[in-house]
N, C-alpha and C positions, 0 to 999 in steps of 0.2 A: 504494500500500500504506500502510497506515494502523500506526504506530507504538499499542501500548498498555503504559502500564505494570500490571504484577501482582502486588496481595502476598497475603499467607498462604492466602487464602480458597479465589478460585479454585482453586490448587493442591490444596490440601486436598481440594476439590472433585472435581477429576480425580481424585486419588489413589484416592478412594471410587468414581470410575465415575461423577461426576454430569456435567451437559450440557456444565461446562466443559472437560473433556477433548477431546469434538466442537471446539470451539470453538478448541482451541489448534492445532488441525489446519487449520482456515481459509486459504486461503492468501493472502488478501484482509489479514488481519491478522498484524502482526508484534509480538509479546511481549517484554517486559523487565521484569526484575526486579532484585533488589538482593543480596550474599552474603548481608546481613544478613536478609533474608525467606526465600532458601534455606534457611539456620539453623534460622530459626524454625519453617516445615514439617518440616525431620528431625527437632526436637523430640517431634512427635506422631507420627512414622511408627512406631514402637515400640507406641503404643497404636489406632493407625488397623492396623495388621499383625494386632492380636489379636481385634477390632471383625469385621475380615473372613475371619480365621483363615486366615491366610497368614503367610507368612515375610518377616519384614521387610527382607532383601535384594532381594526381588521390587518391593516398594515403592521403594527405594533405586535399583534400575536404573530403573523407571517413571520417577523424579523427576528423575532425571538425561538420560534419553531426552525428554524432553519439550521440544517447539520452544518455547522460552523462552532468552534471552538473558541471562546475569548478567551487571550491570556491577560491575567491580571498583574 
């Protein structure tokens, strides 16, 4: 299993439904990230929430369900 680190994009990525989403599913690869890139995605979930006209709680569990590891 292949270790990858992830910051804002991806995420962002997935949150909108793009390829990376698939991709965090992989079970070939394992994701990590940092609290400070966490941060910086819930930054925009507020304006990614109204982009897709959703509620951005829905968002917020997405981001936290997602096979990604934060290291503290």
């Amino acid at each position: 299993m292949k270790v990858i680190a992830v910051d804002a994009n991806p995420i962002v990525s997935a949150l909108l439904g793009g390829k990376s989403l698939e991709i965090f599913y992989n079970e070939n690869f394992r994701f990590i990230t940092t609290e400070q890139i966490i941060w910086e995605v819930k930054k925009y979930i507020p304006e990614i929430a109204e982009k897709l006209g959703m509620k951005d709680t829905k968002l917020y569990y997405v981001l936290e369900n997602l096979p990604i590891v934060t290291l503290h």
